[in-house]
C-alpha positions as CSV (number, residue, x, y, z in Angstrom):
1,X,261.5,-37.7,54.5
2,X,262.3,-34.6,52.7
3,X,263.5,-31.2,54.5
4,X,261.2,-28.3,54.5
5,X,262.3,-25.1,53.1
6,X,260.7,-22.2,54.4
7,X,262.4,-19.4,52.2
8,X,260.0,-18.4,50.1
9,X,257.4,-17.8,52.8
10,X,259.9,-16.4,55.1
11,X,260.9,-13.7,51.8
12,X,257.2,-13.2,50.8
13,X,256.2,-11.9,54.7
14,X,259.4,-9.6,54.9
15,X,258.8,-8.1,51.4
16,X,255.1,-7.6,52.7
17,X,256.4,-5.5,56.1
18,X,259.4,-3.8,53.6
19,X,256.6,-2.6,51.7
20,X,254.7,-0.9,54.2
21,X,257.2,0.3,55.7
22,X,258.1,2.3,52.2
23,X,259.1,6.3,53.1
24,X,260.2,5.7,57.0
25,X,263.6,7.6,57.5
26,X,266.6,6.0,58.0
27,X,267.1,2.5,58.5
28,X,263.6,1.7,58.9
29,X,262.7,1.1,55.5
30,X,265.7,-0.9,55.0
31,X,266.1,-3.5,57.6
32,X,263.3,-6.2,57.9
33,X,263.5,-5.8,62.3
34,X,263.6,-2.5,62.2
35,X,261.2,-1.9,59.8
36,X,258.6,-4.1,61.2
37,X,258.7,-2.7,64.7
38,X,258.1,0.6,62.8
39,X,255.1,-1.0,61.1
40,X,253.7,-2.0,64.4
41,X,254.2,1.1,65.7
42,X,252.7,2.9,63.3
43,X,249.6,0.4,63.1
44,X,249.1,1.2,66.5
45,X,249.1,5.0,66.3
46,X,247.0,4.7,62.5
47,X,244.2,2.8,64.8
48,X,244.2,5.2,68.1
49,X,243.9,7.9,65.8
50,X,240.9,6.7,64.2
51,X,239.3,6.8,67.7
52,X,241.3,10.8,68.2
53,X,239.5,11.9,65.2
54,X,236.0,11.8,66.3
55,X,237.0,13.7,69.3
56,X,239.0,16.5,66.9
57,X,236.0,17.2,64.8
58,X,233.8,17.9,67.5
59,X,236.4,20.4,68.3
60,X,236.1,21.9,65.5
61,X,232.4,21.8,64.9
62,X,232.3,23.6,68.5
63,X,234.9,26.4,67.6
64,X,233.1,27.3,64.5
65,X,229.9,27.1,66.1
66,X,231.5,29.9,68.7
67,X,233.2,31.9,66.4
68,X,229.9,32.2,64.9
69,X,228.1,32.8,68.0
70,X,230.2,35.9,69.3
71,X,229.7,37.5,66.0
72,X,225.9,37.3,67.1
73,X,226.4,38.7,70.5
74,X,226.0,35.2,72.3
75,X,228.2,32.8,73.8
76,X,228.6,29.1,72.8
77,X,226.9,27.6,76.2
78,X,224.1,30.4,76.4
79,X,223.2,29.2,72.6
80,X,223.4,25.5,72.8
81,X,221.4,26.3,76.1
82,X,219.2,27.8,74.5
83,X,218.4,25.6,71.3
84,X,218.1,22.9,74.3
85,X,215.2,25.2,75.8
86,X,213.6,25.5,72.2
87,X,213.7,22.3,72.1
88,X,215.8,22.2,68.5
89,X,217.7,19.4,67.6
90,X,220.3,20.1,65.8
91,X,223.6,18.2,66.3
92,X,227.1,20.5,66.1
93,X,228.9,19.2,63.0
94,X,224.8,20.0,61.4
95,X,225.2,23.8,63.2
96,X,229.0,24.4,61.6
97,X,228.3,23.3,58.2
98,X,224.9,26.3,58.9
99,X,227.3,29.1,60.6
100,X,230.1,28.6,57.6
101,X,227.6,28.0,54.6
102,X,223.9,29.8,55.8
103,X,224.6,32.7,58.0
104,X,221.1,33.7,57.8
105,X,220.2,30.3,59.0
106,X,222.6,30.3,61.8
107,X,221.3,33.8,62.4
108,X,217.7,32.9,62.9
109,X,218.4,29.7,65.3
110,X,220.7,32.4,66.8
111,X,217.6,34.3,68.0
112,X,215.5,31.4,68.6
113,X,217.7,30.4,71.1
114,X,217.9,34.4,72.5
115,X,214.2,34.3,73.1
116,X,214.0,30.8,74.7
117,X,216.1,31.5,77.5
């Protein structure tokens, strides 16, 4: 029976973690163990992030929905409140994009929400 040489496998899946691991400082784009706990390690964070972002934008979408809100006289809570009470459904990435790119939009919701409470 012949012996099994495993070399070119074992080359090709090193090459493939080397390559992904392209850019990483130091030793970590150089040597195979190194590099490949890197590459886990940065899987890891690339895949919890995905999850973080979600919660970042709605962050956002509620700071610029604020900012927004004070130049109208009205706090965040007392206009979402409000819009609630009106019965409007407008979700907040919706109600940014309207504060940056429609004032006068944003501005009538503003007092649609004023007079419902």
């Amino acid at each position: 029976m012949a012996r099994v040489k495993n070399s070119v496998q074992t080359r090709a899946r090193r090459a493939k973690v080397l390559k992904r691991a392209k850019g990483y400082f130091g030793s970590k784009h150089l040597l195979f163990k190194t590099a490949k706990e890197q590459v886990l390690r940065s899987l890891r964070y690339s895949y919890i992030d995905r999850k973080n972002l979600k919660s970042d934008m709605r962050k956002l979408w509620i700071k610029r929905i604020n900012a927004a809100c004070r130049a109208h006289d009205i706090s965040y809570s007392r206009f979402i409140n409000g819009l609630n009470k009106a019965n409007i459904k407008v979700n907040r990435k919706m109600l940014a994009e309207l504060a940056i790119n429609d004032p006068k939009a944003f501005e009538d919701l503003v007092k649609l929400a004023k007079k419902a409470k």
